[in-house]
N, C-alpha and C positions, 0 to 999 in steps of 0.2 A: 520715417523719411530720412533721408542719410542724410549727413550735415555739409553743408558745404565748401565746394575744396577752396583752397585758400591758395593764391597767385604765387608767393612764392613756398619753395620746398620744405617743409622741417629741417633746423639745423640742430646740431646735437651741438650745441657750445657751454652749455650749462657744464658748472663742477661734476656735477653727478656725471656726466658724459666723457669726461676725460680722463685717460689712463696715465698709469704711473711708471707701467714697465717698459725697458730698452724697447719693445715691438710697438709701442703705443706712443712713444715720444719723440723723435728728429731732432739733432742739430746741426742744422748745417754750418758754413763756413760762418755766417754772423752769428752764431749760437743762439739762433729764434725758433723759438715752439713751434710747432704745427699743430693744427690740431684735425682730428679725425672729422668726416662729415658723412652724415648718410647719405644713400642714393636717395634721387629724389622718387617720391611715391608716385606709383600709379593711382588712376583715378576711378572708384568703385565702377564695378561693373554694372550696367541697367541694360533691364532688359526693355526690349523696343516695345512701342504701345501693341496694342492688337490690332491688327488689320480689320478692320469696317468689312463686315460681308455686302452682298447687294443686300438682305434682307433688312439689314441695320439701314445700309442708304434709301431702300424704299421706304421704311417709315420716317427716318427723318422729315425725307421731301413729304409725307403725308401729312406730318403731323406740322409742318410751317403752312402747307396749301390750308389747313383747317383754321389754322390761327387766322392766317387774311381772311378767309371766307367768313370768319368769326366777327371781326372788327369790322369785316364790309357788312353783314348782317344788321349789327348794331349800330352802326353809324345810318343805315339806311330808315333802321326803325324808329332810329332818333328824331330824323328829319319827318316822317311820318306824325310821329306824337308829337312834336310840339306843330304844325302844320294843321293839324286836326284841333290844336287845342285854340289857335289861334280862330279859326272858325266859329269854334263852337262859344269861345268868353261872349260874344255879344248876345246870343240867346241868354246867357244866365242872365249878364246885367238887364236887358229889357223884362225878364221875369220877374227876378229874384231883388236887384241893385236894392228898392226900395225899402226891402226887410231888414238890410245888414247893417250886422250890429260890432260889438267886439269880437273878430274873428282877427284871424292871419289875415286872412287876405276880402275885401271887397265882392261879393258876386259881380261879377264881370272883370275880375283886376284881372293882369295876365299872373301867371306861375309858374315859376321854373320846373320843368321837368328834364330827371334823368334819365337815361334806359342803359340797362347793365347788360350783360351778359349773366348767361346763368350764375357763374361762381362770383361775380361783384354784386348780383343781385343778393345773393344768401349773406353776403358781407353785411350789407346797409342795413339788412332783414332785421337780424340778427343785434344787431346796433339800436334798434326802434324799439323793438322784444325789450331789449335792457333800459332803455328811454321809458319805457309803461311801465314799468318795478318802479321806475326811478318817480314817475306822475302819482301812483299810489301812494308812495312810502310818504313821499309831500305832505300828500291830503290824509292821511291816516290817524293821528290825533283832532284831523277836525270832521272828520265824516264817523270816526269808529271810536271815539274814546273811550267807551263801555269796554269794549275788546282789549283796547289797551289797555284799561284800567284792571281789569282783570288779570292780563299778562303780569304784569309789573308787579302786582297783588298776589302771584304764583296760585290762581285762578279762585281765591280765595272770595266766598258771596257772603262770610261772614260777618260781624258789626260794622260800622261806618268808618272805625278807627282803624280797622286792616288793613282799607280798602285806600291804595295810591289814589291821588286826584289826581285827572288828566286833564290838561287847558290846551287851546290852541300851539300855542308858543313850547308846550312839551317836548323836549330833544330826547331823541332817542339812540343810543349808540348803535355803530354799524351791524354788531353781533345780534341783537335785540330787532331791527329792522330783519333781519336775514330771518332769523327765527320766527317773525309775527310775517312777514312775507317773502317768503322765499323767493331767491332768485331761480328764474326758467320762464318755460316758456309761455305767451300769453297768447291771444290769438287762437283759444280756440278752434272756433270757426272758420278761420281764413289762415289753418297751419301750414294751405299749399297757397299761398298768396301770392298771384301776377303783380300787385299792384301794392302799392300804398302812401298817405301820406301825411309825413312828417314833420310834427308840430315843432321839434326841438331846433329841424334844421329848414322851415319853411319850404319845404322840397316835395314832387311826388316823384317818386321811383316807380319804374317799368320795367319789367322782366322782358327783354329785345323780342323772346317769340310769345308776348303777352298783350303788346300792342296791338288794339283794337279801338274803331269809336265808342264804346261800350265802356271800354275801361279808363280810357282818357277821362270822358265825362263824369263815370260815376265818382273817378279821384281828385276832379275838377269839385264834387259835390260834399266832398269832404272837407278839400281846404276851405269852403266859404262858410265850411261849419260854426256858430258862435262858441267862442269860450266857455262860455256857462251852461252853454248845454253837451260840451265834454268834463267838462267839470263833472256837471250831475252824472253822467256814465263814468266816472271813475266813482264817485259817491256812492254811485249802490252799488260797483264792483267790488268795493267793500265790505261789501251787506252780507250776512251770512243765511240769510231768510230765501224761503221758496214760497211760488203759489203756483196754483195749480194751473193745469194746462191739457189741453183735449189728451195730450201724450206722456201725460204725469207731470209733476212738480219739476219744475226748473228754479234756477238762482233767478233773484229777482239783476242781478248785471247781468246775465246773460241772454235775456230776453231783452232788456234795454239796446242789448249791443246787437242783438237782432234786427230790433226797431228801426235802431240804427240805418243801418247796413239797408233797409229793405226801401227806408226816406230816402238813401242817396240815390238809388238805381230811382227810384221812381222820379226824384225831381231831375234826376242826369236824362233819362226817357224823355220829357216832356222840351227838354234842351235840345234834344236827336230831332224831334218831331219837327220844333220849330225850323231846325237848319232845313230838313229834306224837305220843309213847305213853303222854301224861300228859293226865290229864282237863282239859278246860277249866275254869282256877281262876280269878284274878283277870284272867286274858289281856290284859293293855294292849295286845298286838299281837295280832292275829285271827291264825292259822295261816292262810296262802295253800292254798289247795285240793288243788295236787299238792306234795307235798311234795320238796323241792329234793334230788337226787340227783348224785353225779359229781364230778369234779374243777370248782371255779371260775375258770373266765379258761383251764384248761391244757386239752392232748393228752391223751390216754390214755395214754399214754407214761411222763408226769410219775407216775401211779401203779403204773405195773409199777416202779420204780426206788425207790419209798418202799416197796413191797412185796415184792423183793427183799430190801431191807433188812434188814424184820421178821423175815421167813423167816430170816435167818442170824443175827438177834442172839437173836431170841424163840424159831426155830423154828414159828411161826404164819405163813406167806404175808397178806397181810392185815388180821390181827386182833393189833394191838400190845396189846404186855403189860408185866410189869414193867423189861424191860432198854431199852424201847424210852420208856417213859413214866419212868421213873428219868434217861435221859439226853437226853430233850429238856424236858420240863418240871424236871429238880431237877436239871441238871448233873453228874451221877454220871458223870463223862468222863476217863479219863486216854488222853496219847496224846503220843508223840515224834514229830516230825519230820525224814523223812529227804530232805534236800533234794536228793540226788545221784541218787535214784530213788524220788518222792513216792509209789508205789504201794505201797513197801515202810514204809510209816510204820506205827507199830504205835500201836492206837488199841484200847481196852477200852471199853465201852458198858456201864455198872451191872453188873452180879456177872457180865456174857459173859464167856467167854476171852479174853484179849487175841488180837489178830487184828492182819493187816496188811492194811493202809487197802483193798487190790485186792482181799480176799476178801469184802468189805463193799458195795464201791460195783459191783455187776455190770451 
């Protein structure tokens, strides 16, 4: 970049600049020095911008008409989702209200929702991805100590005097966290996620062309999820144990987080059902035509696995009841950890029999 010119001229009055011979000196009638001065400088030459062709100016204009359409898009789908969410909170509280326990938020409470645009959405994403390391790493000396202890132990099973003791309250430094779990990405199953919601910042996030009653409710299903029974889904994501499965062995948090996923659509369904069975009142959100049925974003799969479930803590295949809404909405959860064969962990669901973790997650 050339430097900038300065208002007035360079003068050459410095000693270095001043001559000594008869042609370099003057005296006139008062015998006063002169002294020589340079011309003043010209000012670097630049060359002119480039002229904008029409093709430059047609994309311009293309690319601002996207932007508004962009922002009109999402402003529009915003008012949609929270509209739709405003509807649908009284179905959950008349269902659900009675079971909650320690969560975020109440069945029935309202919840902030955001809707991003695609690139703000991968923002938040991405931020939540790094909030799950950060929920693990938490719970890591009190769900995995074994793990730990071996780490730290530089994986040593030899006498009892090797082996580091691990307690709850064991700090781990940043390096040691990264190495026992590494930062990236989590979310398996929902790697291409419309939706989600966010326990660190009480929020559910929308992807603007992701907005659906489907997706609202199933993320409405999640914030009223109990504490302890995200807890226990970090607890066994932990686990490094598998059992088996009509399509082979999976991690015992995997299948959990299936469970998951397969409870929310089904109790967010039964929310759907209630709205389209109810006369139209003050409706802020029109009822869509065909009314939204089936798992959101998942497989069919995701609900044989939350259906299995029911069937063994309820006894109902499908149609969750009190042991099933006792311990995903109000925490009604007790459950040990066995870390030397995670399938054998014994885990009680509201008044069921205490059971072990593999006769549960089928």
């Amino acid at each position: 970049m050339p430097a900038p010119e300065s208002d007035d001229p360079a003068r050459l009055t410095g000693p270095s600049h001043r001559g000594t011979g008869p042609g370099n000196r003057g005296t006139g009638a008062a015998g006063t020095t002169r002294t020589a001065q340079a011309p003043p400088s010209s000012p670097p030459r630049r060359d002119p911008p480039p002229r904008s062709t029409p093709k430059d100016l047609f994309d311009q204009v293309v690319a601002s008409l996207e932007a508004a359409s962009d922002e009109r898009q999402t402003a529009s789908a915003q008012a949609a989702a929270s509209s739709i969410a405003m509807e649908l909170t009284p179905f959950f509280r008349s269902r659900y209200a009675r079971y909650g326990g320690p969560a975020p938020f109440r069945p029935g409470e309202p919840v902030p929702i955001v809707v991003l645009n695609a690139a703000g959405f991968a923002v938040e994403l991405e931020a939540y991805r790094a909030s799950l390391v950060e929920d693990e790493r938490d719970l890591l000396t009190t769900y995995a100590p074994g793990r730990v202890s071996r780490f730290l132990s530089g994986g040593s099973r030899g006498p009892e005097t090797s082996v580091v003791k691990v307690r709850r309250g064991t700090k781990l430094t940043p390096d040691q966290l990264e190495l026992l779990l590494p930062s990236g990405p989590r979310l398996a199953a929902t790697s291409t996620a419309g939706g989600f919601f966010s326990t660190s910042k009480k929020t559910i996030y929308l992807r603007a062309d992701q907005v659906s009653v489907g997706a609202v409710a199933h993320e409405l299903s999640h914030a009223y999820t109990s504490h302890w029974w995200s807890e226990l889904q970090i607890a066994l994501v932990l686990q490094r144990g598998t059992v088996s499965t009509p399509v082979g062995p999976k991690s015992i948090g995997e299948i959990f987080t299936l469970v998951d996923e397969g409870l929310a659509s089904i109790l967010a369904q039964r929310a759907i059902d209630d709205w389209y069975a109810s006369p139209p009142a003050r409706a802020s959100a029109p009822k869509p035509a065909t009314k939204p049925r089936g798992l959101v974003g998942y497989l069919p799969t995701v609900g044989v696995h939350a259906e299995n479930f029911i069937g063994v803590i309820d006894g109902t295949a499908g149609s969750p009841r009190g042991n099933t809404l006792a311990s995903f909405f109000g925490g009604q959860i007790r459950f040990t950890i066995d870390e030397s064969v995670p399938g054998d962990s014994e885990v009680q669901f509201g008044r069921d029999t205490r059971r072990r973790l593999k006769e549960v997650l089928t």
